[in-house]
Structures are given as structure tokens and as C-alpha cells.
PyMOL commands that place a pseudoatom at each C-alpha (Angstrom):
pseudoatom trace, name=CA, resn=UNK, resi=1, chain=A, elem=C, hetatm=0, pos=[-72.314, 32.175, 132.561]
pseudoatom trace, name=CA, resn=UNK, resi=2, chain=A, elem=C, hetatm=0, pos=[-70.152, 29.311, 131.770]
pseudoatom trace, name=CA, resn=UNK, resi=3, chain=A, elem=C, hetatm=0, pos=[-70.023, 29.459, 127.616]
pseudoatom trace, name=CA, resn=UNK, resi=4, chain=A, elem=C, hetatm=0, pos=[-71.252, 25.087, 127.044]
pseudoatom trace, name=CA, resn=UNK, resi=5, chain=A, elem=C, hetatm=0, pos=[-70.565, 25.483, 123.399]
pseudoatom trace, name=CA, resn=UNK, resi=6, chain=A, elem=C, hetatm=0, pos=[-67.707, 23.226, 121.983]
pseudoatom trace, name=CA, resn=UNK, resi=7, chain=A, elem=C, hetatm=0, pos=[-64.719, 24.254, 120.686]
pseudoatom trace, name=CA, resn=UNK, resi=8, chain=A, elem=C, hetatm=0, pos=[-62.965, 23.067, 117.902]
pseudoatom trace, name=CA, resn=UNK, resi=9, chain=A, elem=C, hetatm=0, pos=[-59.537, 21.439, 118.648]
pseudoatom trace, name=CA, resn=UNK, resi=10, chain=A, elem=C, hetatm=0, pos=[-56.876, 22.427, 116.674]
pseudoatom trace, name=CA, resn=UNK, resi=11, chain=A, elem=C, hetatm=0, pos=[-55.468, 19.407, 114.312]
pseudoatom trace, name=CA, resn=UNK, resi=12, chain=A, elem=C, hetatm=0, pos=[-52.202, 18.222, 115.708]
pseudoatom trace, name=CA, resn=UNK, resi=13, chain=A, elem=C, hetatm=0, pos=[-49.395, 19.119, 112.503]
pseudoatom trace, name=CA, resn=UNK, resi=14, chain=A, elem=C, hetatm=0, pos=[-49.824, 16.685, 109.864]
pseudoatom trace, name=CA, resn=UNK, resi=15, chain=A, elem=C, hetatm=0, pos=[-46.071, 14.617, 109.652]
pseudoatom trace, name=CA, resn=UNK, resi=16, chain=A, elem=C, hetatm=0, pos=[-45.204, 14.008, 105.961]
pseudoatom trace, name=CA, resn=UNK, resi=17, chain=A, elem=C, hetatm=0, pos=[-46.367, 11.033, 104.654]
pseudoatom trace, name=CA, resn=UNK, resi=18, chain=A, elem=C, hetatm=0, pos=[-42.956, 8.759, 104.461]
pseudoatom trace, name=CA, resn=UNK, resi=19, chain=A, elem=C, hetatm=0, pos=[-41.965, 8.497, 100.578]
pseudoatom trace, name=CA, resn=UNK, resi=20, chain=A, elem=C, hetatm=0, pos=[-43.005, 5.310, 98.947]
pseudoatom trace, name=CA, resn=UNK, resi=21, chain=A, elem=C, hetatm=0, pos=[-40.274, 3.190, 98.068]
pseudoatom trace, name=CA, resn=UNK, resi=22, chain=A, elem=C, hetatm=0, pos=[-39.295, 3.028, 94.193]
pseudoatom trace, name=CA, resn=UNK, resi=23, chain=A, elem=C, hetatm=0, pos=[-38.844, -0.981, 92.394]
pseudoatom trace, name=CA, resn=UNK, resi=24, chain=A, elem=C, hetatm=0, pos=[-35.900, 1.118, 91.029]
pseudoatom trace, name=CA, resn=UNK, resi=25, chain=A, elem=C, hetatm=0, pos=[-32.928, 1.446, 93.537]
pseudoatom trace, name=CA, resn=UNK, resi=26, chain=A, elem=C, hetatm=0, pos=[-29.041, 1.647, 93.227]
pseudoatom trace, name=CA, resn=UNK, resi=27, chain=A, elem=C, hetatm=0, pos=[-26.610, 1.070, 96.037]
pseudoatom trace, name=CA, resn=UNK, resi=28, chain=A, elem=C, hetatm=0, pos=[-23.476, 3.101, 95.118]
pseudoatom trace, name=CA, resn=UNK, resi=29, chain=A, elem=C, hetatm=0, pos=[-20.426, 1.150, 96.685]
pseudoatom trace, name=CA, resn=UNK, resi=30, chain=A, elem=C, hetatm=0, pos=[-17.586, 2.552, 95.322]
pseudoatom trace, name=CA, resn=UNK, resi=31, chain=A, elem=C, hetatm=0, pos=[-15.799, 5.466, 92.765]
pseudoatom trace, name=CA, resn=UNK, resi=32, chain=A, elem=C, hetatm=0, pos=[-12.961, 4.436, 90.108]
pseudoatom trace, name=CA, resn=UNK, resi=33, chain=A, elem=C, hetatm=0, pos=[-9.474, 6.495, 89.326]
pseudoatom trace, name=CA, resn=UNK, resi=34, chain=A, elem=C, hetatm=0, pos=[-11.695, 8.055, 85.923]
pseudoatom trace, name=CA, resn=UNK, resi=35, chain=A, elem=C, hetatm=0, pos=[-14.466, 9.380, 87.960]
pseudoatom trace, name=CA, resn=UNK, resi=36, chain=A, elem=C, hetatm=0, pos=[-17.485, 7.064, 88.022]
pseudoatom trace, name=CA, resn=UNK, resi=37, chain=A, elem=C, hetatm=0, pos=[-19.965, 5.802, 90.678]
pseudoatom trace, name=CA, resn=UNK, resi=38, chain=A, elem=C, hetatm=0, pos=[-20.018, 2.546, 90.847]
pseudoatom trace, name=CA, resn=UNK, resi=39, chain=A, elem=C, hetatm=0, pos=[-23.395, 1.040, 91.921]
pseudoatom trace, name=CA, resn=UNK, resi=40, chain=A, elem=C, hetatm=0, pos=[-25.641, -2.005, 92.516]
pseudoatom trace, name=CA, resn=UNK, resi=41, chain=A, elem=C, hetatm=0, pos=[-28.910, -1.752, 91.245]
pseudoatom trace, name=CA, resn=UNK, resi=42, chain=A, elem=C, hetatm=0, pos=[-31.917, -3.529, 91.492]
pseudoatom trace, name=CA, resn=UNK, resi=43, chain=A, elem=C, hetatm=0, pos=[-34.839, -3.118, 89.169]
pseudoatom trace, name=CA, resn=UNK, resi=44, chain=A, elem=C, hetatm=0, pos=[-37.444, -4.782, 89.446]
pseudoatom trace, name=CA, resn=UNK, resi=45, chain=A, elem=C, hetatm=0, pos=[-36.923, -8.659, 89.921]
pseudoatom trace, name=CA, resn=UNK, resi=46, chain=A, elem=C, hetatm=0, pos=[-33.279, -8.081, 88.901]
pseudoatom trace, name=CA, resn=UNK, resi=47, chain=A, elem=C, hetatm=0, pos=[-30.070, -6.902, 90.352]
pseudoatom trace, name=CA, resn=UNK, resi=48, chain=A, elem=C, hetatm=0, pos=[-27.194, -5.641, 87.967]
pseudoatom trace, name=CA, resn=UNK, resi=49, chain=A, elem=C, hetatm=0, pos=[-23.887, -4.025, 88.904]
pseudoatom trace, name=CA, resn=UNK, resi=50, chain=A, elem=C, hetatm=0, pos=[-22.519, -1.167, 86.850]
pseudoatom trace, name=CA, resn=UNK, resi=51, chain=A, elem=C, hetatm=0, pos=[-21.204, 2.419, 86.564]
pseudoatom trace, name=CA, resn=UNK, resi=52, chain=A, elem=C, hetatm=0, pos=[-22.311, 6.129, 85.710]
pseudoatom trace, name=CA, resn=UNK, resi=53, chain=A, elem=C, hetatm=0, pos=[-20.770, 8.701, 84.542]
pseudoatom trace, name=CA, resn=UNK, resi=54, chain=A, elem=C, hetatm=0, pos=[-21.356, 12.252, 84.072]
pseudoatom trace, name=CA, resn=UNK, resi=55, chain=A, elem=C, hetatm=0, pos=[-22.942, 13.607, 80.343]
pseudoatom trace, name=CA, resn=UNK, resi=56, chain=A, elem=C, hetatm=0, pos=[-20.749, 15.855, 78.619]
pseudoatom trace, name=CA, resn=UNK, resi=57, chain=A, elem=C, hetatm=0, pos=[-21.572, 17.904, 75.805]
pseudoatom trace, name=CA, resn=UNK, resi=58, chain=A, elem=C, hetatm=0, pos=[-20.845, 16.353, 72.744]
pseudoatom trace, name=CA, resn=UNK, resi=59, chain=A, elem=C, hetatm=0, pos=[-19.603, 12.578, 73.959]
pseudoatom trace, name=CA, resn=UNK, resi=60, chain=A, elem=C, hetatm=0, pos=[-22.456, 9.912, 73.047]
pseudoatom trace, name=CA, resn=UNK, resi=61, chain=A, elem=C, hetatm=0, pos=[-25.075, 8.498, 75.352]
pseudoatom trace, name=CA, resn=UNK, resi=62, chain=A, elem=C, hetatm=0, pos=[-23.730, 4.862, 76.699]
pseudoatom trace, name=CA, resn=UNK, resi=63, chain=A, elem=C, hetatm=0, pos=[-26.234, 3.433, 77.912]
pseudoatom trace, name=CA, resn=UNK, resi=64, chain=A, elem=C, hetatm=0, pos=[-29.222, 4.887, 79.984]
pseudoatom trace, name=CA, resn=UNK, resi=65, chain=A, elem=C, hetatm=0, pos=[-29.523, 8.242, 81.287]
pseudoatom trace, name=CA, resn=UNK, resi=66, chain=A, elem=C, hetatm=0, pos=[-30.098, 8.255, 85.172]
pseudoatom trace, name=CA, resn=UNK, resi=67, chain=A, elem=C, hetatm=0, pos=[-30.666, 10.703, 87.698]
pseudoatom trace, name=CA, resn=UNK, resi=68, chain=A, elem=C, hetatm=0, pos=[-30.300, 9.442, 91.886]
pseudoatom trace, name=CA, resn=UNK, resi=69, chain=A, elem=C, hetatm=0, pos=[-32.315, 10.970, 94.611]
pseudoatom trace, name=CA, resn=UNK, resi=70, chain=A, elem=C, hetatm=0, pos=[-30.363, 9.832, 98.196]
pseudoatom trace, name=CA, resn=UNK, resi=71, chain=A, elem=C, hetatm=0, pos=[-32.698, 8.580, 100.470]
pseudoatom trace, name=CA, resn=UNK, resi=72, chain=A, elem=C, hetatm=0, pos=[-32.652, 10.715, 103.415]
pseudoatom trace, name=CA, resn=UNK, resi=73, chain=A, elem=C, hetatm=0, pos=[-32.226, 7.615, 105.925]
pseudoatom trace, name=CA, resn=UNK, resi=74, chain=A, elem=C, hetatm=0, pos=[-28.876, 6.024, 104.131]
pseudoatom trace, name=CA, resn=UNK, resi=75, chain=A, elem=C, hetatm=0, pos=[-27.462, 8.367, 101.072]
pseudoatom trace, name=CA, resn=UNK, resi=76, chain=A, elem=C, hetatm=0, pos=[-26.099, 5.564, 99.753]
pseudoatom trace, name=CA, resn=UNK, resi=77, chain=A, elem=C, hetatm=0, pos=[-28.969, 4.224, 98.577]
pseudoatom trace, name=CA, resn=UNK, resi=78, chain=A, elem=C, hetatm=0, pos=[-30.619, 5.698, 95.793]
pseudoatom trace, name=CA, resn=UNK, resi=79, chain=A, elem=C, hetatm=0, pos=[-34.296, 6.143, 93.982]
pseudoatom trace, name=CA, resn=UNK, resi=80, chain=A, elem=C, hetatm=0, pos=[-33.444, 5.971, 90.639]
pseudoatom trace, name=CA, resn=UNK, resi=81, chain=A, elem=C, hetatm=0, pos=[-35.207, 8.418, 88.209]
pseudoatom trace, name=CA, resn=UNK, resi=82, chain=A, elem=C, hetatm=0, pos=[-34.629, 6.655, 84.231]
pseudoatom trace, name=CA, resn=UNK, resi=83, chain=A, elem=C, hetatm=0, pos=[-34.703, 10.256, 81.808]
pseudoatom trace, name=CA, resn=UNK, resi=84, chain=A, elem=C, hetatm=0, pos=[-33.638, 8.262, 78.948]
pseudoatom trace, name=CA, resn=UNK, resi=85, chain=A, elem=C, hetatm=0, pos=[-33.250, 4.656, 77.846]
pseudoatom trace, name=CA, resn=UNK, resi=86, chain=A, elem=C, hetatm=0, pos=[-32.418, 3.037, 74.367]
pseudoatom trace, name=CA, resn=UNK, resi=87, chain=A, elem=C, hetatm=0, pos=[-34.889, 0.909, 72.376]
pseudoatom trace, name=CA, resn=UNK, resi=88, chain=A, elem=C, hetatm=0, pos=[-32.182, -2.248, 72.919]
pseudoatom trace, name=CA, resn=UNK, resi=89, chain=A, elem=C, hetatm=0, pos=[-32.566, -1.957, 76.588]
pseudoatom trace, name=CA, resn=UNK, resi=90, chain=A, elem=C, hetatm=0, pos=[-36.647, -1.731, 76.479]
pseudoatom trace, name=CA, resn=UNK, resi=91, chain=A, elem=C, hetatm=0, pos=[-36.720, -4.841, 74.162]
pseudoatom trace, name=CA, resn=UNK, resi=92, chain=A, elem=C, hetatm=0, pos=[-37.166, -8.096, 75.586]
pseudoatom trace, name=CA, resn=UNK, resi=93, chain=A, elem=C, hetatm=0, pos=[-35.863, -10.094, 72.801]
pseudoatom trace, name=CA, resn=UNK, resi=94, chain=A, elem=C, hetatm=0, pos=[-34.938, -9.047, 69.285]
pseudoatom trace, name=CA, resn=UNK, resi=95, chain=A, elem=C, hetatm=0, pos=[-37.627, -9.584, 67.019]
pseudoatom trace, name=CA, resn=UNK, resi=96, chain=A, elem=C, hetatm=0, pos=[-36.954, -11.521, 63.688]
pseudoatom trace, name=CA, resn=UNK, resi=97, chain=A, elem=C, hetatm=0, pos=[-36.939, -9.926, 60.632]
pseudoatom trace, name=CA, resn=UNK, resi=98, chain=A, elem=C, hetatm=0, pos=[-39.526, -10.713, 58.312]
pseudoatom trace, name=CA, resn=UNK, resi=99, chain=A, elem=C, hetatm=0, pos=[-38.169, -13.406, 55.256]
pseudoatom trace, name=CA, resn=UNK, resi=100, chain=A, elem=C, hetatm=0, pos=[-36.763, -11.306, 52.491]
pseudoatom trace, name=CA, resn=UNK, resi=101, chain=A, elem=C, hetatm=0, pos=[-39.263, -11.462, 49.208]
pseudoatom trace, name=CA, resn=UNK, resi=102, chain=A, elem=C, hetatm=0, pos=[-36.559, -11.170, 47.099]
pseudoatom trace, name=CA, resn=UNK, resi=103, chain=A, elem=C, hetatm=0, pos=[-35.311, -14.712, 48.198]
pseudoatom trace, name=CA, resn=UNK, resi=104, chain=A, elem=C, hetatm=0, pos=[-31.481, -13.857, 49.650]
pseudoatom trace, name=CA, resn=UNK, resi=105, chain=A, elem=C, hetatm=0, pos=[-29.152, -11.531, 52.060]
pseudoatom trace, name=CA, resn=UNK, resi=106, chain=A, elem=C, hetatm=0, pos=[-28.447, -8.244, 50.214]
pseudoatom trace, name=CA, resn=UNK, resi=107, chain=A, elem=C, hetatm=0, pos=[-29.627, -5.387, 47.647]
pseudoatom trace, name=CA, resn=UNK, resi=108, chain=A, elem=C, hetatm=0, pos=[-31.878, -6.462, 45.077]
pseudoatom trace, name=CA, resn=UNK, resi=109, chain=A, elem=C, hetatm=0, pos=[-30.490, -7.481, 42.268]
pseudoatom trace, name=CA, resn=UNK, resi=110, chain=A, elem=C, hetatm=0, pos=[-30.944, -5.459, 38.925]
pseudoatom trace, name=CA, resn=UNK, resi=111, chain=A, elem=C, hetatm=0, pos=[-28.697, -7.000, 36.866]
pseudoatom trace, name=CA, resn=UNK, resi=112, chain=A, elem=C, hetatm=0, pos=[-31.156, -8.314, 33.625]
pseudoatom trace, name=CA, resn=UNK, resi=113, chain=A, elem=C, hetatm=0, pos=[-30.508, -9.985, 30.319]
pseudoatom trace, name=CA, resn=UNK, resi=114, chain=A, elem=C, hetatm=0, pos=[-30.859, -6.659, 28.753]
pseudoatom trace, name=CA, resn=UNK, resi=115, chain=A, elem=C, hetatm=0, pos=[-28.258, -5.017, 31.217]
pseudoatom trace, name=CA, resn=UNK, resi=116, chain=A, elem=C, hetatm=0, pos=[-25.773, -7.595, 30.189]
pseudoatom trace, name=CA, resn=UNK, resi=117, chain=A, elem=C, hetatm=0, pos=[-26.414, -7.330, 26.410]
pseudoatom trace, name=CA, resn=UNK, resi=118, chain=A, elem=C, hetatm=0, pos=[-25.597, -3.729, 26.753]
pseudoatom trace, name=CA, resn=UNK, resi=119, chain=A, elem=C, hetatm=0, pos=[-22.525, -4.054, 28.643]
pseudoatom trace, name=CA, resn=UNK, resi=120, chain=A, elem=C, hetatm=0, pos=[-21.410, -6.598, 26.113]
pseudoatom trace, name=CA, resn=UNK, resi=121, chain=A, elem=C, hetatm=0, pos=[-21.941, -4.803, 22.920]
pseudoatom trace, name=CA, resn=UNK, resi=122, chain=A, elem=C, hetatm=0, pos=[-20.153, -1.519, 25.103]
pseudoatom trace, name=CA, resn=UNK, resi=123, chain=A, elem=C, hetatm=0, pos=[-17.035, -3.377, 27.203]
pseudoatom trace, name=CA, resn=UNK, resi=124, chain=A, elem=C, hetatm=0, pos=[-16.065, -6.187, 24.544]
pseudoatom trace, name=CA, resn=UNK, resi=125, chain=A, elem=C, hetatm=0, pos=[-13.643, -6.349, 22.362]
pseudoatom trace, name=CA, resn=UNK, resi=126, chain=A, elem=C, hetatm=0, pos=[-14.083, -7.404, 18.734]
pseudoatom trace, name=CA, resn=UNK, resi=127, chain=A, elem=C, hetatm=0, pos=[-12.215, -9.908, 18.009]
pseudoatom trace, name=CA, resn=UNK, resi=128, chain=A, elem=C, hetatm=0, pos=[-10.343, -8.124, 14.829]
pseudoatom trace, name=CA, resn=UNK, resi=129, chain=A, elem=C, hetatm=0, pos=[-9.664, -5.539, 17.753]
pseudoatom trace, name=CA, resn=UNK, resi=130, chain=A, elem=C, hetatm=0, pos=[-8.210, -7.809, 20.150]
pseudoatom trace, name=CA, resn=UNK, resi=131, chain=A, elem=C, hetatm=0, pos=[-5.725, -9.464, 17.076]
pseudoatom trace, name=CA, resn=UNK, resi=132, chain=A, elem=C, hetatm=0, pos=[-4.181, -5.935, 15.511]
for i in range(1, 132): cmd.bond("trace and resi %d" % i, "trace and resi %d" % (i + 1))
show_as sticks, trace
zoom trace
């Protein structure tokens, strides 16, 4: 007896789905005599040039903090992965500060008519002081 029932066909192997492209990409085109990559990066609508260098423990944080993943077609160009930026580089534009209420640029000022009183009748001379 011929068996009529069907088989099931075994699913051909699934290729990896190809990895989406990031709006985040650096072109490194060069390395200078300290040690950094130099790179082109577009982000977004916008292309900027610049550099990275490596953290090191106890140097401040220039900038943003940036890790690359090579693409495996050119390993030149670069997904970039942002770990840290600054609050200047997130901010569009600088927003104004509100007017001051005391009126003017500075530290209040606490200098009253009693203050002054005081300081006369401690700093001043009389004047049968300032003659002898």
C-alpha cells in the first residue's frame, strides 16, 4: 500500500533578517599622531566631521560618549550607539533666563539704611580723633 498521506516539508533555514540601517552613522577616514579616529558622521539630516578618543579613568568627558559597531559589508562605516550626551548638545537653542525680580545682573543687594548707620557709628572717625 502506497502511504497517500502528506508529509510535511521541512522549512528551508531561515537567512537572518539584514540589520536595519541606523539615521546615526560615522565614516572613519583617517587616525592622527595622538591616537584618535577621525570620522564623518551623519545624524540625522546633518553631517559633522570630528574625532574620538578613548575614555580614560579620571580625564573629563569632551563631548559625547560613543560606541561604533562596523558594518559587516564596509568596516569603515559605522552604526553609532550614543551612551552618553551632554544637556548642551540635546538643546536646540538656549533658553532665556527668566527677568531678574530684583531689577539688575548680580547678588541681591542687602546693603540698608540701617546697615550703613551701623558701619558709620563703627568705621568713622570722630572728628576730635582724626585732629589729636
Amino acid at each position: 500500500m502506497k502511504d497517500t498521506k502528506p508529509r510535511p516539508q521541512s522549512a528551508p533555514a531561515a537567512e537572518p533578517a539584514p540589520a536595519r540601517e541606523s539615521a546615526d552613522v560615522a565614516l572613519i577616514h583617517g587616525v592622527t599622531a595622538e591616537g584618535a579616529v577621525q570620522i564623518i558622521r551623519r545624524r540625522g539630516d546633518r553631517i559633522e566631521a570630528g574625532a574620538l578618543t578613548p575614555l580614560r579613568e579620571g580625564a573629563p568627558i569632551q563631548g559625547e560618549v560613543l560606541s561604533l559597531r562596523p558594518r559587516p559589508s564596509c568596516p569603515l562605516v559605522c552604526d553609532v550607539d550614543v551612551h552618553y550626551a551632554p544637556p548642551q548638545a540635546n538643546a536646540v537653542a538656549e533658553p532665556e533666563r527668566p527677568a531678574s525680580p530684583l531689577g539688575h545682573k548680580g547678588p541681591a543687594l542687602v546693603a540698608s539704611d540701617r546697615y550703613r548707620d551701623n558701619w558709620d557709628s563703627i568705621w568713622s572717625r570722630k572728628k576730635s580723633d582724626a585732629l589729636n
